[in-house]
C-alpha positions as CSV (number, residue, x, y, z in Angstrom):
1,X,72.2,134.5,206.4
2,X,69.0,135.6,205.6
3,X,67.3,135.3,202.1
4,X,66.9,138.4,200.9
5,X,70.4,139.6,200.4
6,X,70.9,137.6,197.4
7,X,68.1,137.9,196.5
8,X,68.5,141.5,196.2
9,X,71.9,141.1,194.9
10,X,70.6,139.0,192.0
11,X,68.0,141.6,191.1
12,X,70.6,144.3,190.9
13,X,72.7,142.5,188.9
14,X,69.6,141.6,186.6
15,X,68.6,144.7,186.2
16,X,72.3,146.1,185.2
17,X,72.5,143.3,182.4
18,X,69.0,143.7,181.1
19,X,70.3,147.6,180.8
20,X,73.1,146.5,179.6
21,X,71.1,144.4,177.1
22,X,68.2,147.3,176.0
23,X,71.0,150.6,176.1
24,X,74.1,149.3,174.4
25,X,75.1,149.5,170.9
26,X,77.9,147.1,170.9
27,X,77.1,142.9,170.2
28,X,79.9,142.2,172.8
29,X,78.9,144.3,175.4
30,X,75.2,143.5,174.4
31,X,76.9,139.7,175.1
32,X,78.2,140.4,178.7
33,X,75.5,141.7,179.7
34,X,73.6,138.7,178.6
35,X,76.1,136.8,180.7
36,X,75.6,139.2,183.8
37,X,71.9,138.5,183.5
38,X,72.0,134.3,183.5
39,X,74.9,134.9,186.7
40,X,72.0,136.5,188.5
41,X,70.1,133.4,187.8
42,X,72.6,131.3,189.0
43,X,72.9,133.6,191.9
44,X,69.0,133.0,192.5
45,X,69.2,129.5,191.7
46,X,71.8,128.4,194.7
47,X,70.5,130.8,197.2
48,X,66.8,129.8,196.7
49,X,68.1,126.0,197.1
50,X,70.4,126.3,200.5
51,X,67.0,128.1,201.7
52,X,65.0,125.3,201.1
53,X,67.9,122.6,202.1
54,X,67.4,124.0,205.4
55,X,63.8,123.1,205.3
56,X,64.0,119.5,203.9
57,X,67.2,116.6,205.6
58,X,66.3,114.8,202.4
59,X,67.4,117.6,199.4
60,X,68.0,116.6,195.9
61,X,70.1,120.1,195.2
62,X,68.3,120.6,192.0
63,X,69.1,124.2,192.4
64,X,72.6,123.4,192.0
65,X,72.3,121.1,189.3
66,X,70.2,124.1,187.4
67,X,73.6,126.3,188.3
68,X,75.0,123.6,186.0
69,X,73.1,123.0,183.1
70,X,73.5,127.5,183.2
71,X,76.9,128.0,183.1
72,X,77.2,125.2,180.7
73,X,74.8,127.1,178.7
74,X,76.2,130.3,179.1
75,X,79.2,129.0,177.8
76,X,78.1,127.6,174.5
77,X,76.0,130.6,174.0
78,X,79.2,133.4,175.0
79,X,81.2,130.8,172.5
80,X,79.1,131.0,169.5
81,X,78.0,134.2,169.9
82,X,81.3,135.6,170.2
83,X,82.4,133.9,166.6
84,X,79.2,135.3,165.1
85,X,80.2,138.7,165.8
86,X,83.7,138.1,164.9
87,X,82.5,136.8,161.6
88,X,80.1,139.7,161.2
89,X,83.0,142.4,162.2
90,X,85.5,140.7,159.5
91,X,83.1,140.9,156.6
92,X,81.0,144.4,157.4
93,X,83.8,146.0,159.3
94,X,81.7,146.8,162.2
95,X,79.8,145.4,166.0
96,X,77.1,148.0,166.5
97,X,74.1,146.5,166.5
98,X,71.9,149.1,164.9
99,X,74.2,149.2,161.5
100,X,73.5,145.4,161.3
101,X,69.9,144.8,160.0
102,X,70.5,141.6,158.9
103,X,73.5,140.2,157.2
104,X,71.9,139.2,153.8
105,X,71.6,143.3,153.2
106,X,74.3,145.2,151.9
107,X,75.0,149.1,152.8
108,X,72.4,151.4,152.7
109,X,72.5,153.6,150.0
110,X,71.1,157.2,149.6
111,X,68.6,158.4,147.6
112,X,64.8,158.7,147.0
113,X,62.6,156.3,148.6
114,X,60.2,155.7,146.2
115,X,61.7,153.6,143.2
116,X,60.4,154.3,139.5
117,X,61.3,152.1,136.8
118,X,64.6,154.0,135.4
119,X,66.4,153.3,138.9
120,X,69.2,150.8,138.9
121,X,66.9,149.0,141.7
122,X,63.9,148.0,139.7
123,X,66.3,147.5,136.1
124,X,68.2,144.8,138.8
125,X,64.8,143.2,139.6
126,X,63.4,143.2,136.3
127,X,67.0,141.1,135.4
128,X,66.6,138.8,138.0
129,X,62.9,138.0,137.2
């Protein structure tokens, strides 16, 4: 079998996770898509070393060994990714990505953009200070 069917192979399927990654909206889809992209490294990673097998009697299989260390990765990082957005969908109620800036920030609240001192804003800073 020649090289460059996997290799092509691998490239689709890294293309169609790092889409996956950049278009959706969704952390768990955001997640599997992730986990498309490091299969397509492990896809790269095993083809690359039965190619060079062939050349060499004396092989180490590190590219297999990589495969290894990968999927063991890509299952700590599915793991606590996975209870990260579960934790993050029990306390704000939602996975989309673009509604979570960052988790210290509460809802976004309407109004003008510019604050003056009689807003409830700066009277809760000046409290604070």
């Amino acid at each position: 079998m020649h090289l460059a069917y996997p290799a092509v192979l691998s490239a689709l399927l890294f293309c169609t996770g790092l889409y996956g990654v950049l278009a959706r909206r969704n952390a768990i889809l955001v997640l599997m898509s992730v986990e498309l992209m490091l299969n397509a490294v492990n896809l790269n990673l095993v083809a690359f070393d039965v190619w060079l097998s062939r050349a060499a009697k004396d092989t180490l299989h590190s590219g297999q060994a990589l495969t290894l260390f990968t999927i063991a990765i890509a299952a700590a990082e599915i793991g606590i990714g996975l209870a990260i957005v579960l934790a993050v969908h029990r306390n704000r109620g939602t996975a989309d990505i673009d509604k979570l800036r960052d988790t210290a920030e509460g809802p976004e609240t309407e109004g003008p953009e510019t604050e003056g001192p009689d807003t409830p804003a700066a009277e809760k800073a000046e409290a604070t200070a």
